[in-house]
ZATI-21222 format. One record per residue (C-alpha): residue number from 1; residue in three letters; chain; x, y, z. Coordinates in nm, 2 decimals. Layout:
% residues N
r seq = NUM | type = ALA | mol = A | px = X | py = Y | pz = Z
...
//
This chain:
% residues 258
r seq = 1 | type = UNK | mol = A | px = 3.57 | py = -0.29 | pz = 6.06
r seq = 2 | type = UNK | mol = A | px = 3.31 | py = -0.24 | pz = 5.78
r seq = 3 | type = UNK | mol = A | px = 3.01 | py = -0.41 | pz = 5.77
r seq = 4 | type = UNK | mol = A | px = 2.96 | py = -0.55 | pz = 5.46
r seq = 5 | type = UNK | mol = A | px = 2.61 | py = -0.75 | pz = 5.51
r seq = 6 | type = UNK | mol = A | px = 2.35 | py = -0.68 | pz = 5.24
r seq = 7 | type = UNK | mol = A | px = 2.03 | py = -0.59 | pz = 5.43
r seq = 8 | type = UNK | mol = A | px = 1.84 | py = -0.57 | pz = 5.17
r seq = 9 | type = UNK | mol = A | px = 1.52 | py = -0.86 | pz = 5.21
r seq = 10 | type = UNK | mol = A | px = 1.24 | py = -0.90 | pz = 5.00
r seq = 11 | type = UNK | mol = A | px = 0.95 | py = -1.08 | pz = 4.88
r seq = 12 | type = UNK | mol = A | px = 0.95 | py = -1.14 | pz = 4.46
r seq = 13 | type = UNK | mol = A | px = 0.68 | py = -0.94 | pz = 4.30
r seq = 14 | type = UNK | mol = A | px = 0.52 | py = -1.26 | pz = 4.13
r seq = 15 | type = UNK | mol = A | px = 0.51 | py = -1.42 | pz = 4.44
r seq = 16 | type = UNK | mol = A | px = 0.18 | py = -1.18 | pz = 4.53
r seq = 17 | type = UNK | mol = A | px = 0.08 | py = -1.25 | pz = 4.17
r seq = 18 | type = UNK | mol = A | px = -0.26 | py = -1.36 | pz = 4.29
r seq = 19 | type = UNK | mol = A | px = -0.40 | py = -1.63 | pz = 4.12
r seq = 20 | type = UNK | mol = A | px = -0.05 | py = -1.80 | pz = 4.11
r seq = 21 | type = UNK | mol = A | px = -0.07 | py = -1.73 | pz = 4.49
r seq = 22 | type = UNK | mol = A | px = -0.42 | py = -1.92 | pz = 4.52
r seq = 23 | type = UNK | mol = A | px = -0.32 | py = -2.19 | pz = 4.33
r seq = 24 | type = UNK | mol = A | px = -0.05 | py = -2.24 | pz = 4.55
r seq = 25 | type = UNK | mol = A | px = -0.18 | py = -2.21 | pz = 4.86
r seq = 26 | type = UNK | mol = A | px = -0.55 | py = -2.45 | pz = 4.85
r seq = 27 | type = UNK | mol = A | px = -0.46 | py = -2.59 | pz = 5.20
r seq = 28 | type = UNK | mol = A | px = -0.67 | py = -2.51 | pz = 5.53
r seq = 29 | type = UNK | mol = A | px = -0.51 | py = -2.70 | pz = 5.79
r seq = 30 | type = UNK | mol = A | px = -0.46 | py = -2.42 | pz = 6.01
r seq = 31 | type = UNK | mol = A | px = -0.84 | py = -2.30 | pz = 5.93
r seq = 32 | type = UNK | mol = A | px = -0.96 | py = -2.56 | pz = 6.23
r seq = 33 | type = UNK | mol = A | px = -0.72 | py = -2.44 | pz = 6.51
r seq = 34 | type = UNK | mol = A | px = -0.82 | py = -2.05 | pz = 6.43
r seq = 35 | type = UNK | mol = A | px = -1.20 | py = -2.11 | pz = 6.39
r seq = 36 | type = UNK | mol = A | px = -1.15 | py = -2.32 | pz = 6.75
r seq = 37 | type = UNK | mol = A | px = -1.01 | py = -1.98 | pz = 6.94
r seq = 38 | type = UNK | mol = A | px = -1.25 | py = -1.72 | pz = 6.77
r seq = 39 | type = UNK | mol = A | px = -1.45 | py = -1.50 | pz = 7.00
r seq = 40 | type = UNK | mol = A | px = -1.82 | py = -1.68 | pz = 7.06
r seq = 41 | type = UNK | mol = A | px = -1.97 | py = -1.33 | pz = 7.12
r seq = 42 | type = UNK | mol = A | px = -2.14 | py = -1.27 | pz = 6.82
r seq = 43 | type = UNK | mol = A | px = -2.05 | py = -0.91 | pz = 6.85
r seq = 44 | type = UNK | mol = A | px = -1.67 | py = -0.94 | pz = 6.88
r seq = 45 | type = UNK | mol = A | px = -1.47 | py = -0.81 | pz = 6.63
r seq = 46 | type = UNK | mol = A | px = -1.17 | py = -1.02 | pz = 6.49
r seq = 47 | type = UNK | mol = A | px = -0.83 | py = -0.85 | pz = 6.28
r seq = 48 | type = UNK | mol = A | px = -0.65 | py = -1.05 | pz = 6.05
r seq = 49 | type = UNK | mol = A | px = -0.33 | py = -0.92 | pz = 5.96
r seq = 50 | type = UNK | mol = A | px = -0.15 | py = -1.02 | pz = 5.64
r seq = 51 | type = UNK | mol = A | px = -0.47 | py = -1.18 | pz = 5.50
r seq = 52 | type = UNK | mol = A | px = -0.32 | py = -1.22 | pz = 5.15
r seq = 53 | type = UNK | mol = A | px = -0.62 | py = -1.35 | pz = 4.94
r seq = 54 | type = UNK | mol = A | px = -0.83 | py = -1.40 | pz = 5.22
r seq = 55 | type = UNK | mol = A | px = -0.79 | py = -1.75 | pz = 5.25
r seq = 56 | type = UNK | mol = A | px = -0.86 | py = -1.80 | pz = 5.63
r seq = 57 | type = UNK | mol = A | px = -1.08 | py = -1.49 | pz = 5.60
r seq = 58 | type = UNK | mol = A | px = -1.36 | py = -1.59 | pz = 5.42
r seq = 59 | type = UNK | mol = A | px = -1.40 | py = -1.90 | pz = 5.56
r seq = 60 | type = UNK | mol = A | px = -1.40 | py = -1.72 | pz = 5.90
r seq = 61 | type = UNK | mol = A | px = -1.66 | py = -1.45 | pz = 5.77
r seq = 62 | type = UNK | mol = A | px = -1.86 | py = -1.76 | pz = 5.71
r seq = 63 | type = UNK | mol = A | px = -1.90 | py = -1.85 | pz = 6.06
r seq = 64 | type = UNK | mol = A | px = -2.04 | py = -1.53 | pz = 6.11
r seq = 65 | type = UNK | mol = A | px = -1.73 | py = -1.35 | pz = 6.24
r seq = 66 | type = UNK | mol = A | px = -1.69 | py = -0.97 | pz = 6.21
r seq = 67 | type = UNK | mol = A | px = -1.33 | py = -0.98 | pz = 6.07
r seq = 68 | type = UNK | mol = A | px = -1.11 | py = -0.73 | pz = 5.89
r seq = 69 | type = UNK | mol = A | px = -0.82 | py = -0.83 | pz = 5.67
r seq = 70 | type = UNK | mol = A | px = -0.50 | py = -0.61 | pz = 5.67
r seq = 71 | type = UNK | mol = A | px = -0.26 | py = -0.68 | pz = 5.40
r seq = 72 | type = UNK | mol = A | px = 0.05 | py = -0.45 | pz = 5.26
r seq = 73 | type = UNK | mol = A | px = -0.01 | py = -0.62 | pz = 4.89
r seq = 74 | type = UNK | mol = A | px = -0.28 | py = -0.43 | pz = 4.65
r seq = 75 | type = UNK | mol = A | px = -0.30 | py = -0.75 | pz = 4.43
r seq = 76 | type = UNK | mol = A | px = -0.40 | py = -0.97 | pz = 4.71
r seq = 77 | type = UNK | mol = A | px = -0.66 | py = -0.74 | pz = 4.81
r seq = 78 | type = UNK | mol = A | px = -0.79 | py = -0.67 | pz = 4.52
r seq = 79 | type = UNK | mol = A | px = -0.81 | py = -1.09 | pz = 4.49
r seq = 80 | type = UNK | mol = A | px = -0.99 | py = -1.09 | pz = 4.84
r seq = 81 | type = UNK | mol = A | px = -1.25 | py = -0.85 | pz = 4.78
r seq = 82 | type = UNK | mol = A | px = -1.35 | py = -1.07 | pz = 4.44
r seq = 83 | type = UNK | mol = A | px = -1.38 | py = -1.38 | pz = 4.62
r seq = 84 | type = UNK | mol = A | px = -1.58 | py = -1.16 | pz = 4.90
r seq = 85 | type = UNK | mol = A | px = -1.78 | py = -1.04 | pz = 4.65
r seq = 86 | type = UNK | mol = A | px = -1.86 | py = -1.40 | pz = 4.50
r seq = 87 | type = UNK | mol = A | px = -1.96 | py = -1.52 | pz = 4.86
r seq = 88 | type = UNK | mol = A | px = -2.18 | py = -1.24 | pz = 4.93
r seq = 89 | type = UNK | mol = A | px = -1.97 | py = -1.18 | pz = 5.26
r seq = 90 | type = UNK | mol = A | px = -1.91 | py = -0.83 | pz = 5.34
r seq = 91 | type = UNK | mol = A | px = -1.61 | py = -0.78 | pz = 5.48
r seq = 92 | type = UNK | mol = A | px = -1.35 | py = -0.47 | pz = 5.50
r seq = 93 | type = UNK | mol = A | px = -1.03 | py = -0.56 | pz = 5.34
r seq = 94 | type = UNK | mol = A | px = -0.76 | py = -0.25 | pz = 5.47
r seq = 95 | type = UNK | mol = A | px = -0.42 | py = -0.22 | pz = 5.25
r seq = 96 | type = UNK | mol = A | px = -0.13 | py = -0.10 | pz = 5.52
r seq = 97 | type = UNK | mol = A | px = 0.18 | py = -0.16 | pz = 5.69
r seq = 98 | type = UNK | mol = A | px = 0.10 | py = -0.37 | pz = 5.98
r seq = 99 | type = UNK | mol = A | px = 0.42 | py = -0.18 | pz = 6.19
r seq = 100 | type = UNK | mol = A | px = 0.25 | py = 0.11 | pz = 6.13
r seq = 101 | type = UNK | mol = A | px = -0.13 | py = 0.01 | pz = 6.19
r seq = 102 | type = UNK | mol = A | px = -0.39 | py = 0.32 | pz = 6.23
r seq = 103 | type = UNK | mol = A | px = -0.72 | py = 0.20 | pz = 6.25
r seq = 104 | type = UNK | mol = A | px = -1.06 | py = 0.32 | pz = 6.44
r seq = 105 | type = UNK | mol = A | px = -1.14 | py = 0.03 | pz = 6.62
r seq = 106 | type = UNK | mol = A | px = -1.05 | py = -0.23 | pz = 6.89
r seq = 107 | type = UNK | mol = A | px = -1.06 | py = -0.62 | pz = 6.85
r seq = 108 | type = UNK | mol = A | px = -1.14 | py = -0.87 | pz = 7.11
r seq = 109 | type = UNK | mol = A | px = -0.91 | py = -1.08 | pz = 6.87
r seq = 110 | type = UNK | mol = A | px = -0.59 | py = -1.02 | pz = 6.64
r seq = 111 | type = UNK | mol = A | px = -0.37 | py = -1.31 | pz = 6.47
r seq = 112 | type = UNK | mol = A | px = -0.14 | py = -1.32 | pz = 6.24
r seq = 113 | type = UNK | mol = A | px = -0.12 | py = -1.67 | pz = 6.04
r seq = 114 | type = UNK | mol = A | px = 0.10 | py = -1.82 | pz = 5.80
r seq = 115 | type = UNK | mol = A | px = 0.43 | py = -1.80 | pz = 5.88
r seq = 116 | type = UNK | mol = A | px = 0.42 | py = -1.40 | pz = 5.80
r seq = 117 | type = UNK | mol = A | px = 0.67 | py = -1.25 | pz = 6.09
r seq = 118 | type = UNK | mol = A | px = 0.90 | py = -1.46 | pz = 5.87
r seq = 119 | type = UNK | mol = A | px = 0.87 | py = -1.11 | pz = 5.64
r seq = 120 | type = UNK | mol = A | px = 0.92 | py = -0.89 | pz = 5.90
r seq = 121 | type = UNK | mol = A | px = 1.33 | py = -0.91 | pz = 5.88
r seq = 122 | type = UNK | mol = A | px = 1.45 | py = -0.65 | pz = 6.17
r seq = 123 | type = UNK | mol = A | px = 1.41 | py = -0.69 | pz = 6.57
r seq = 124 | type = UNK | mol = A | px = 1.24 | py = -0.33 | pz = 6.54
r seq = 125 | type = UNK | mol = A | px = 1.00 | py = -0.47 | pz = 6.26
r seq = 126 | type = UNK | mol = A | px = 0.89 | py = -0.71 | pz = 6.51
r seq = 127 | type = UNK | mol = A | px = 0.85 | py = -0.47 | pz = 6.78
r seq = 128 | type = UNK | mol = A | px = 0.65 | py = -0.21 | pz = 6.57
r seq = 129 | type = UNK | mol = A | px = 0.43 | py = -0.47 | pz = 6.50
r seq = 130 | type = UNK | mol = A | px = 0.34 | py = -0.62 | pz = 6.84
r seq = 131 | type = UNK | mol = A | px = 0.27 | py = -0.21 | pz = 6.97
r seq = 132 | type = UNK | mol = A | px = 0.05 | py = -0.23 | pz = 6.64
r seq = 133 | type = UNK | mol = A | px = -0.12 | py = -0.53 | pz = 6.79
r seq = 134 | type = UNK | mol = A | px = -0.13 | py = -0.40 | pz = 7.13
r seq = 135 | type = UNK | mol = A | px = -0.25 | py = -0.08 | pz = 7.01
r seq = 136 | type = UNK | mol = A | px = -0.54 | py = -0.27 | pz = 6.85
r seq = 137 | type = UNK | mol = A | px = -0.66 | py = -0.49 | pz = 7.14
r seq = 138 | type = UNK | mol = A | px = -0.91 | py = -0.45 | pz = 7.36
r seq = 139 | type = UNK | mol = A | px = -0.80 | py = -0.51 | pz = 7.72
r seq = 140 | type = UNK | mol = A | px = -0.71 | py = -0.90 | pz = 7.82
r seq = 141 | type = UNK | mol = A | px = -0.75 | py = -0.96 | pz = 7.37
r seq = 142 | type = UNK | mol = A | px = -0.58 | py = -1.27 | pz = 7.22
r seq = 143 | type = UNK | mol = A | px = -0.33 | py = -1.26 | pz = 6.99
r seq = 144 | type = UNK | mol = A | px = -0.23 | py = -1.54 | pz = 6.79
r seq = 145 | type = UNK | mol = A | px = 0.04 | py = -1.62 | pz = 6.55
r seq = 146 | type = UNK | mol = A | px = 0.22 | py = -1.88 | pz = 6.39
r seq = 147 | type = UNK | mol = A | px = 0.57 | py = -1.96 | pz = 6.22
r seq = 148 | type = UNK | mol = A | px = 0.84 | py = -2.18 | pz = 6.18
r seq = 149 | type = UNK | mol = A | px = 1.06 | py = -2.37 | pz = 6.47
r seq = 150 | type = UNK | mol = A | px = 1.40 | py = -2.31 | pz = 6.25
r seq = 151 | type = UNK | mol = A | px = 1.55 | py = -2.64 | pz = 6.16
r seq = 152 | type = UNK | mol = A | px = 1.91 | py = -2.59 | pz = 6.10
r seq = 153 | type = UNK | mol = A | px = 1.97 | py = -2.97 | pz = 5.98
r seq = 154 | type = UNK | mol = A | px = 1.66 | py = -2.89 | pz = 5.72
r seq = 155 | type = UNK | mol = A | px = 1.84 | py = -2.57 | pz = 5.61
r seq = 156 | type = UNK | mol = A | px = 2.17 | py = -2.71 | pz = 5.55
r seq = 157 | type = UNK | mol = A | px = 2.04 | py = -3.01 | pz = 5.36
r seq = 158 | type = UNK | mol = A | px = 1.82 | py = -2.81 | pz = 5.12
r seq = 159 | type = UNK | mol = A | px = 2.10 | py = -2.57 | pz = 5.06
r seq = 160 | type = UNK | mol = A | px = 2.31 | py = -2.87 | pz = 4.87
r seq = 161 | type = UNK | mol = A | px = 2.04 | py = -2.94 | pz = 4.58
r seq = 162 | type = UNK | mol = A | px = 1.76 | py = -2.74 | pz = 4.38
r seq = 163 | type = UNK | mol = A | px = 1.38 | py = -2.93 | pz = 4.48
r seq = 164 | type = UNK | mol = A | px = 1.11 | py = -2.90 | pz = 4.31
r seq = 165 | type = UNK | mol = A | px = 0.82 | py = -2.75 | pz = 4.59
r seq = 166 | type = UNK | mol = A | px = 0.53 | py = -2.70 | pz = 4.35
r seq = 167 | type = UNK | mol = A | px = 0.37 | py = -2.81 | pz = 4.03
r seq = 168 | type = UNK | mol = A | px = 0.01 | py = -2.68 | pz = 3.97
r seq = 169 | type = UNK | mol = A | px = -0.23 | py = -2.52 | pz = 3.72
r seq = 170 | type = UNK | mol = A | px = -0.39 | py = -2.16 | pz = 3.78
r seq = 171 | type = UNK | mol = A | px = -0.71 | py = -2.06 | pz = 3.76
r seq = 172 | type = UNK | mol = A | px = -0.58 | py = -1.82 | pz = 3.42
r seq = 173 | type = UNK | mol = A | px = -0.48 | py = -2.18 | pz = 3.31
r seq = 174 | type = UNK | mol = A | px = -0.08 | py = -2.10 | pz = 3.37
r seq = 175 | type = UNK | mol = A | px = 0.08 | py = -2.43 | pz = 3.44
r seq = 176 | type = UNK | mol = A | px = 0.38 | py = -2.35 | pz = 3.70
r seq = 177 | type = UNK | mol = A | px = 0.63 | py = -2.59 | pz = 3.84
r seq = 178 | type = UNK | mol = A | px = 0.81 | py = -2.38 | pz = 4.10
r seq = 179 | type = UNK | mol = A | px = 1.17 | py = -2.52 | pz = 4.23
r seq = 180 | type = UNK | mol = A | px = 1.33 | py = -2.40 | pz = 4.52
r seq = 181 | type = UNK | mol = A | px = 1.73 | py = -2.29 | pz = 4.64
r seq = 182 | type = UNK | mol = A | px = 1.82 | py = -2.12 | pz = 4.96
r seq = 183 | type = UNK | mol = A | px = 2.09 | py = -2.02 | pz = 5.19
r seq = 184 | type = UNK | mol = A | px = 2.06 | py = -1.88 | pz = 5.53
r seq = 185 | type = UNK | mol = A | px = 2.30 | py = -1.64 | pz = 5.65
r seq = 186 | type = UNK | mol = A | px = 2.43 | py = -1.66 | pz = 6.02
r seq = 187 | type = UNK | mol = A | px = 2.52 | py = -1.33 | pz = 6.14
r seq = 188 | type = UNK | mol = A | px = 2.16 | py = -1.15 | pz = 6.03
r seq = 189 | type = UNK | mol = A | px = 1.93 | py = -1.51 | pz = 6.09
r seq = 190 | type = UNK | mol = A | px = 1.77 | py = -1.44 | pz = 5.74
r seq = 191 | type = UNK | mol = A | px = 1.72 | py = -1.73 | pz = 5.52
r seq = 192 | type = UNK | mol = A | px = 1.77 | py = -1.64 | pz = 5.18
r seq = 193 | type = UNK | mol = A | px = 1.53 | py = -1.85 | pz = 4.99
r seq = 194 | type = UNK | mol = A | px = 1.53 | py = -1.81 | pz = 4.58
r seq = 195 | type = UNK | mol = A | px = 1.17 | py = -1.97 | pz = 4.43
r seq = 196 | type = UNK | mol = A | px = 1.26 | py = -2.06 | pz = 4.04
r seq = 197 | type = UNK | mol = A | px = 0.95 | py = -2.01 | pz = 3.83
r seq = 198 | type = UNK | mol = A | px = 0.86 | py = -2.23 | pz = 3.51
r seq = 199 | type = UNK | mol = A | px = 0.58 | py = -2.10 | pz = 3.37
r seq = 200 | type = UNK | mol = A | px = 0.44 | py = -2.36 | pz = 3.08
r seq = 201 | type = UNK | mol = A | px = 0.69 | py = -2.55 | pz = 3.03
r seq = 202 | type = UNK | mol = A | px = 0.97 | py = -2.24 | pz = 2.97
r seq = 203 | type = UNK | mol = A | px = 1.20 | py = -2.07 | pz = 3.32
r seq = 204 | type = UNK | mol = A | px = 1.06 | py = -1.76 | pz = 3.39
r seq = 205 | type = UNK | mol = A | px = 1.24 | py = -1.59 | pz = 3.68
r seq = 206 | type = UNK | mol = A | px = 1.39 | py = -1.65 | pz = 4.02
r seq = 207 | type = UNK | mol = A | px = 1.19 | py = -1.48 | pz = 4.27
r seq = 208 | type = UNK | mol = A | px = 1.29 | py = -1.39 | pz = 4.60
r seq = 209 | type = UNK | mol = A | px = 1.13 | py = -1.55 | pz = 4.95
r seq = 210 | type = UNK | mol = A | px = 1.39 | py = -1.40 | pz = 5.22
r seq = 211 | type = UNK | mol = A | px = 1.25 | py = -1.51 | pz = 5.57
r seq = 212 | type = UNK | mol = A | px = 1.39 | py = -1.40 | pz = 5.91
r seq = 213 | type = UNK | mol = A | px = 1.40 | py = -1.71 | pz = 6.13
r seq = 214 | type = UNK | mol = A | px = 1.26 | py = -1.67 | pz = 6.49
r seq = 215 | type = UNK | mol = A | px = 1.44 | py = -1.91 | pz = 6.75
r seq = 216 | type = UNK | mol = A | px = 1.17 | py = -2.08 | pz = 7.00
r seq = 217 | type = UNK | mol = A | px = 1.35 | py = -1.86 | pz = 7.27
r seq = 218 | type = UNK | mol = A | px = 1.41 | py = -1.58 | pz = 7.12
r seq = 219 | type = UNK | mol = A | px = 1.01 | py = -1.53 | pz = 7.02
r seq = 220 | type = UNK | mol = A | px = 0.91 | py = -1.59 | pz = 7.34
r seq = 221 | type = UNK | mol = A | px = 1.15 | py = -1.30 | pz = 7.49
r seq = 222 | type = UNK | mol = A | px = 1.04 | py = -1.06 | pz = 7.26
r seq = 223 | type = UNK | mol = A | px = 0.67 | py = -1.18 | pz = 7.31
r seq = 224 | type = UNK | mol = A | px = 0.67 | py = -1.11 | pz = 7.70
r seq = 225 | type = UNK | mol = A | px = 0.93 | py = -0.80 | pz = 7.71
r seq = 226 | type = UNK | mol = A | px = 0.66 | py = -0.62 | pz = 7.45
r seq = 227 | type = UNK | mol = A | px = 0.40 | py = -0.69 | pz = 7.72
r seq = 228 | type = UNK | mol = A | px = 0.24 | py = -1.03 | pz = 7.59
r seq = 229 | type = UNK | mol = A | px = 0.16 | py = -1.37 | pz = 7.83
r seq = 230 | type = UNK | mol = A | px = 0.20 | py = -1.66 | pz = 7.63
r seq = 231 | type = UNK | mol = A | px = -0.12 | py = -1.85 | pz = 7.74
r seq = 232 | type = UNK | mol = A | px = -0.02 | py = -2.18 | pz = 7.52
r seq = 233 | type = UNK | mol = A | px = 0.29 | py = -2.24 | pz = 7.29
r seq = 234 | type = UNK | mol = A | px = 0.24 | py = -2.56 | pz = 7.05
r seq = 235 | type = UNK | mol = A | px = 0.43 | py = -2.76 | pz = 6.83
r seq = 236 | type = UNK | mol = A | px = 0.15 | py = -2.82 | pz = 6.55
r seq = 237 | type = UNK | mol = A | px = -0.24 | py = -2.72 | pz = 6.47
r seq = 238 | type = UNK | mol = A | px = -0.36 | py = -2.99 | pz = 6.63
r seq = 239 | type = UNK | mol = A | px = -0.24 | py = -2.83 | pz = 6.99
r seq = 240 | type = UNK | mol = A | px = 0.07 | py = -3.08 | pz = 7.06
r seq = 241 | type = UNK | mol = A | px = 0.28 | py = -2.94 | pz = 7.30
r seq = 242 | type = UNK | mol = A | px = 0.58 | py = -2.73 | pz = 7.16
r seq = 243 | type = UNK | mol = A | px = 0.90 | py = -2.97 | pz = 7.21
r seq = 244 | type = UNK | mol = A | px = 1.24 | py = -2.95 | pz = 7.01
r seq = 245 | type = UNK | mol = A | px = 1.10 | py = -3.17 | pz = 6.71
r seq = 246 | type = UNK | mol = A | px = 0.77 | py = -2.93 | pz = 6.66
r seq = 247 | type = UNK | mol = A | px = 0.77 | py = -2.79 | pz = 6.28
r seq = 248 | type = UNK | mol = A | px = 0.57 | py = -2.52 | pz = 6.39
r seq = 249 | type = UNK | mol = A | px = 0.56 | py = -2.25 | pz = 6.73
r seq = 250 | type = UNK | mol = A | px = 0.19 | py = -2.15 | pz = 6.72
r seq = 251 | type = UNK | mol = A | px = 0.13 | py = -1.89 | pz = 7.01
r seq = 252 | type = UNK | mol = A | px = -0.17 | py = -1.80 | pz = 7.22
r seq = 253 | type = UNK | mol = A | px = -0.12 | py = -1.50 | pz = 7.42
r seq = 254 | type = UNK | mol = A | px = -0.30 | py = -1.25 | pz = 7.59
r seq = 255 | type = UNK | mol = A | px = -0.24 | py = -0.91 | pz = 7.63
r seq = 256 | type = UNK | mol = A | px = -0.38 | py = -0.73 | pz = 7.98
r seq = 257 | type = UNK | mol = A | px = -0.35 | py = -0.38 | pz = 7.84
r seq = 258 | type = UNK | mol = A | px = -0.21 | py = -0.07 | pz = 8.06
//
């Protein structure tokens, strides 16, 4: 039998449109759990990966961390290294696939925030990227991440109507009301999430925001089989323990190396 499933994901290009990106994203709610597992050797070095705009990574870099940011978007970087610059923080922004991660050095810590192994659609994305990790770790180095706990009764409900998610102004003055549609697909565990930009008052374009959902189990498998311990598993930033109502699955793990 053919296989007719399109597996074709992406992320709309004005979604990495970077100012509209910043004005979205002003939260730091998650800023307190990540400062709170940093390395306290002032010598340790710390990799961010998918750092966007560097919105955890300047704040971090202000704590006196020595952090790198790795993201696959130019205009994000480009945004980062501005805002570095502003702050008189030097700090190496990288642009590169995180599956296919080459760099020098080796980090006591690694983490990858915001719900971005949502983006990362195949099993073998996944995989590519934890060897990434591992390859970048010094022996017994934490990794952390976060995502969503999928929340099928969530899913189904937002499929019926069109919300509105955002309404903001940019820094470039653009005022954008941003409403959402989605539709998650079974057989491939990809929600298919459309963002539908108004731009000043006029529709400017339906963007794409397709996100693989990770079960709780299912992450955890692929976690330990790569070669992770999961040291803690929680249900929020505030370090609740993960249970079948927790939003989030926000990981701690350790990797012991070869």
């Amino acid at each position: 039998m053919e296989d007719k499933t399109n597996t074709k994901y992406k992320v709309g290009d004005l979604i990495y449109d970077a100012n509209l990106y910043d004005g979205l994203n002003t939260f730091l709610t998650d800023l307190q759990f990540y400062k709170k597992w940093m390395p306290t050797n002032k010598e340790a070095q710390v990799l961010e990966l998918c750092c966007g705009t560097g919105r955890l990574t300047l704040p971090l870099a202000n704590e006196g961390l020595h952090i790198c940011g790795v993201d696959n978007s130019k205009s994000m970087l480009k945004q980062a290294n501005l805002k570095a610059q502003q702050e008189h923080l030097d700090i190496d922004f990288i642009e590169a696939d995180i599956r296919t991660l080459a760099l020098p050095n080796k980090y006591d810590l690694i983490f990858i925030p915001f719900n971005s192994i949502h983006h990362l659609y195949q099993n073998q994305d996944l995989f590519d990227t934890f060897s990434s990790v591992k390859k970048h770790l010094k022996k017994e180095g934490l990794f952390l991440l976060d995502c969503y706990n999928p929340n099928m009764r969530y899913i189904i409900e937002a499929e019926k109507v069109q919300n509105k998610i955002a309404s903001y102004t940019t820094t470039d003055n653009r005022k954008v009301v941003i409403e959402q549609t989605m539709k998650y697909e079974n057989a491939t565990q990809i929600n298919r999430i459309q963002w539908h930009y108004f731009i000043n008052d006029k529709f400017h374009s339906i963007q794409n925001l397709d996100m693989r959902m990770y079960f709780p189990q299912e992450l955890d498998s692929y976690l330990k089989t790569s070669g992770f311990t999961i040291i803690h598993k929680f249900g929020n930033f505030n370090e609740e323990t993960f249970n079948n109502e927790s939003e989030k699955q926000i990981m701690v793990c350790k990797y012991k190396g070869n």
